[in-house]
C-alpha positions in Angstrom: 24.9 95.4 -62.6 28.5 93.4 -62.9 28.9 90.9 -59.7 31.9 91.7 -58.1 31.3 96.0 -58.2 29.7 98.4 -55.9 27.2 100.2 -57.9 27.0 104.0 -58.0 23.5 104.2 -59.2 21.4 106.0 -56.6 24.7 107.4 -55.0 24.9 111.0 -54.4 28.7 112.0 -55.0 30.3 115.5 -55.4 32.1 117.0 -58.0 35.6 116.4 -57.0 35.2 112.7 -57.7 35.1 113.2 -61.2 38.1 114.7 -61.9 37.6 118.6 -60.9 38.1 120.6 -58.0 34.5 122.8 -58.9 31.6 124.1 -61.1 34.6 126.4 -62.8 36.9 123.6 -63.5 33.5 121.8 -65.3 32.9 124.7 -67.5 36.4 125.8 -68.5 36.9 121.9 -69.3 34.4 120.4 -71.5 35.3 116.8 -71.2 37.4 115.7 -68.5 39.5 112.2 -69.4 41.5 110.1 -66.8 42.9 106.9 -68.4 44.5 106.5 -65.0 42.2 107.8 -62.1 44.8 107.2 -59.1 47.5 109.3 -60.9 46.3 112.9 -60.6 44.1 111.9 -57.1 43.5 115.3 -55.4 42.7 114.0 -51.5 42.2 111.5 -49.7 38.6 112.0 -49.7 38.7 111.3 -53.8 41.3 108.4 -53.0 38.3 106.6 -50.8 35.7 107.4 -53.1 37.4 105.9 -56.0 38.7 102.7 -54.7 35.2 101.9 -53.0 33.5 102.2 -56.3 36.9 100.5 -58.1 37.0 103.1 -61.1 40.5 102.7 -63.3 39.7 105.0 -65.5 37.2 107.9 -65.8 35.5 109.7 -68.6 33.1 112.8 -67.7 31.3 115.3 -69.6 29.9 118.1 -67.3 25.8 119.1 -68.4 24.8 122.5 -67.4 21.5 123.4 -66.6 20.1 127.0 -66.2 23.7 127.9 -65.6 24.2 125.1 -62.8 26.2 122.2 -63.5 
């Protein structure tokens, strides 16, 4: 862990943190790249979740299991 940063690990966050609005948006897109996270933010919701974990920049690649993402 880096001092100074709120860890994510054992965090249970939902999709639209990551960049997409649902499980459709994860499979149409393989990989999903925001060099700037605050420029595209969908609600406020997102807005919160990103500036409590300080991400800049996001980088996600969806993994589907049995048809569930």
């Amino acid at each position: 862990m880096v001092v100074g940063f709120t860890p994510s690990l054992g965090e249970s966050l939902s999709a639209i943190a990551f960049g997409c609005e649902n499980r459709q948006n994860y499979e149409q897109h393989q990989v999903v790249i925001q060099e700037d996270v605050y420029e595209k933010v969908k609600s406020a919701y997102q807005l919160q979740l990103l500036k409590h974990f300080q991400v800049q920049a996001s980088l996600n690649l969806p993994i589907v299991i049995d048809g569930q993402v």
